[in-house]
C-alpha positions in Angstrom: 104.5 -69.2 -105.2 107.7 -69.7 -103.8 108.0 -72.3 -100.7 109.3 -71.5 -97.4 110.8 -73.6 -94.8 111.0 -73.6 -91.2 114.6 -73.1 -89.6 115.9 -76.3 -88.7 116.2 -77.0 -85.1 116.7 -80.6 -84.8 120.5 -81.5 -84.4 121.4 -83.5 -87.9 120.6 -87.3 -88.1 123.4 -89.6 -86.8 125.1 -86.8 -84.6 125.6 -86.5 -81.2 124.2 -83.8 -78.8 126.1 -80.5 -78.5 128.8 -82.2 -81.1 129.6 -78.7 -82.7 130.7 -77.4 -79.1 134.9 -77.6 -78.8 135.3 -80.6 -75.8 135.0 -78.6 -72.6 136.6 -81.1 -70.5 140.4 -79.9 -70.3 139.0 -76.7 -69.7 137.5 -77.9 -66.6 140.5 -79.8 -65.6 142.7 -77.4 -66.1 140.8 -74.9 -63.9 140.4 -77.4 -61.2 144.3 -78.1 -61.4 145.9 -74.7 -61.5 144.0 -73.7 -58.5 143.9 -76.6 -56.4 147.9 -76.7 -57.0 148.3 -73.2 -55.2 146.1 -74.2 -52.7 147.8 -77.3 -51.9 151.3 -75.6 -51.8 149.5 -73.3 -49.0 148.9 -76.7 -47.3 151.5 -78.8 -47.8 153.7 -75.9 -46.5 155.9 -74.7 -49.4 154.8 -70.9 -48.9 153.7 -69.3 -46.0 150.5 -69.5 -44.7 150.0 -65.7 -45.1 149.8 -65.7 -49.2 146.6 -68.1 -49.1 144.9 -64.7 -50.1 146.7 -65.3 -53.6 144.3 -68.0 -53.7 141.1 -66.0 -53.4 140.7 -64.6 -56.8 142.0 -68.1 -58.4 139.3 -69.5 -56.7 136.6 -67.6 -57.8 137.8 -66.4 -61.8 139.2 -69.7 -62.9 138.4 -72.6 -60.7 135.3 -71.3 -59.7 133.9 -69.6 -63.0 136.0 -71.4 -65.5 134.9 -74.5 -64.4 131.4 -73.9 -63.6 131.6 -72.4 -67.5 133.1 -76.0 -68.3 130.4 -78.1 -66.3 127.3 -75.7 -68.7 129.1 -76.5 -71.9 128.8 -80.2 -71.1 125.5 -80.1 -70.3 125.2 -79.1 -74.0 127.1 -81.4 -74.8 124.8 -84.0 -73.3 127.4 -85.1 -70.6 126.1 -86.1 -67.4 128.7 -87.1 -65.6 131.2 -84.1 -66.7 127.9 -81.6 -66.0 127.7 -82.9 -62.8 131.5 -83.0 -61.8 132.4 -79.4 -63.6 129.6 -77.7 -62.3 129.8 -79.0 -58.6 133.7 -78.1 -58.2 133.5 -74.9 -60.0 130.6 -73.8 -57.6 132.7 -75.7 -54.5 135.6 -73.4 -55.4 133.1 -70.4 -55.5 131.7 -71.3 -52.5 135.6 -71.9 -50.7 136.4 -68.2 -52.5 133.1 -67.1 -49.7 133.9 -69.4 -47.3 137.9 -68.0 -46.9 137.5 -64.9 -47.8 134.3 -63.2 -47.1 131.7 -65.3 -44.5 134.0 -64.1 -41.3 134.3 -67.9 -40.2 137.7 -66.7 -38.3 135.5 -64.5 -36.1 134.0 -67.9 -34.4 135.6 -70.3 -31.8 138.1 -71.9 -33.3 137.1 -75.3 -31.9 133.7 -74.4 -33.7 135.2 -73.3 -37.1 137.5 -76.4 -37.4 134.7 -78.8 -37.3 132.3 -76.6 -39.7 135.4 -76.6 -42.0 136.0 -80.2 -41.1 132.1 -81.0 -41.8 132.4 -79.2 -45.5 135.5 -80.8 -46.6 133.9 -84.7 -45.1 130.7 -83.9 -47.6 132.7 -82.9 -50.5 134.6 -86.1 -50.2 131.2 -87.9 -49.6 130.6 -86.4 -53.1 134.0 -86.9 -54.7 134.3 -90.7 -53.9 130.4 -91.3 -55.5 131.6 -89.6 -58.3 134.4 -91.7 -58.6 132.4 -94.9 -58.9 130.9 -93.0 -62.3 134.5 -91.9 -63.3 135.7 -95.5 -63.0 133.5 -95.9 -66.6 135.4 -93.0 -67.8 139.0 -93.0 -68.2 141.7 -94.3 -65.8 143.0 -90.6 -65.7 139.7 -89.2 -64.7 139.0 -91.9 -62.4 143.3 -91.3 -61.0 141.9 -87.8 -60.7 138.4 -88.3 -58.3 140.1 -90.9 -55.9 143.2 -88.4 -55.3 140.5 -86.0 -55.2 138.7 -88.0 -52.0 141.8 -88.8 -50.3 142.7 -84.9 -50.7 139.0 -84.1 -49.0 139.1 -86.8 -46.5 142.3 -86.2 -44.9 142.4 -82.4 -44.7 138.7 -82.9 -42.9 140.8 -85.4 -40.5 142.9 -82.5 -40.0 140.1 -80.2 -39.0 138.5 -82.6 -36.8 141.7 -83.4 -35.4 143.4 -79.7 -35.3 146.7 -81.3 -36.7 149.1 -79.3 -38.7 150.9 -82.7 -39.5 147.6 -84.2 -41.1 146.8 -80.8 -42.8 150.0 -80.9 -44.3 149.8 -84.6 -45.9 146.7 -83.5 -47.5 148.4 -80.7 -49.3 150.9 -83.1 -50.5 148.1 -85.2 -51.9 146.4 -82.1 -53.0 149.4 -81.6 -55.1 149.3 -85.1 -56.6 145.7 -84.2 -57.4 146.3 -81.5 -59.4 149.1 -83.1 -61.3 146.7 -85.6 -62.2 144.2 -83.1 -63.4 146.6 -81.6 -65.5 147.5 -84.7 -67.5 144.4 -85.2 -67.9 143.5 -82.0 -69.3 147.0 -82.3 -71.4 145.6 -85.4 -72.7 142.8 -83.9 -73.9 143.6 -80.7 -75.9 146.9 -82.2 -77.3 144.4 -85.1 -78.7 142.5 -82.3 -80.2 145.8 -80.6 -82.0 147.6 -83.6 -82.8 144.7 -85.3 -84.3 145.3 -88.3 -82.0 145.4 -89.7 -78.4 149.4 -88.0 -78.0 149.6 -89.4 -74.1 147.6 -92.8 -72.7 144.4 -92.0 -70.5 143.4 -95.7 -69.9 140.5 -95.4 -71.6 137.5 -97.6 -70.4 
């Protein structure tokens, strides 16, 4: 009588959790960069104010989807801290794609929709600059990313608060520094992956 066996289920001895799943992180940073560079230009001020609308489907395809895609895969992976981090921004930039877009928040006093912009952007920076104590343990590129990152939500909720163009503007310009960061990190990543080694220094910690 021959012998069966149950499928094996059980990831193999010795290996790590999700460790057959491609690194989703410069996927993730890559979506959070592209599209919080065109956003930032908006900002900062380098194209008119009118073309924000270019940002829309950005923000909902890559930053939004992509990244939430990115945050699920590392959940596989067994990744708390790019889970959290993927899946919050990708969701924040599905939720700025509603906000923008479709929720009709310029039909309300604009006194009144400055400060409920003002009040989103202060709590994603609540969340960005907790997140950055975690990305400290990281890599210095992640954790260059996440402080930009609170500056960039700090200052543009000054702005709202403050209904100042000028303050608006600066955090464009560090929205843009942001995003470059995000993209060498990503770089770093999927060039380590084709080049069989670390190509450009993250600072790891």
């Amino acid at each position: 009588m021959s012998q069966t066996h149950a499928p094996e289920t059980a990831p193999a001895a010795g290996l790590a959790p999700g460790a057959h799943i491609a690194d989703p992180a410069p996927l993730g940073l890559a979506a959070f960069a592209l599209t919080t560079a065109v956003l930032s230009a908006v900002n900062a001020g380098w194209v008119p104010a009118s073309v924000e609308p270019v940002v829309f489907g950005l923000a909902l395809a890559y930053g939004g989807v992509g990244q939430f895609a990115a945050g699920m895969w590392e959940f596989a992976k067994g990744n708390t801290f790019g889970a959290t981090a993927f899946s919050s921004y990708g969701a924040f930039w599905v939720s700025f794609w509603w906000l923008t877009g479709h929720s009709g928040v310029d039909k309300i006093p604009a006194d009144d929709a400055a400060k409920g912009v003002g009040l989103y952007l202060l709590v994603w920076g609540i969340f960005t600059a907790y997140m950055s104590v975690a990305a400290s343990k990281v890599s210095g590129a992640v954790l260059a990313v996440f402080v930009l990152l609170t500056l960039t939500f700090l200052i543009l909720a000054w702005g709202e608060f403050a209904t100042s163009d000028g303050i608006h503007k600066l955090g464009g310009y560090v929205g843009l520094l942001t995003a470059l960061a995000a993209w060498y990190a990503s770089f770093a990543g999927v060039t380590a992956f084709t080049h069989k080694r670390q190509l450009v220094p993250v600072a790891p910690r």
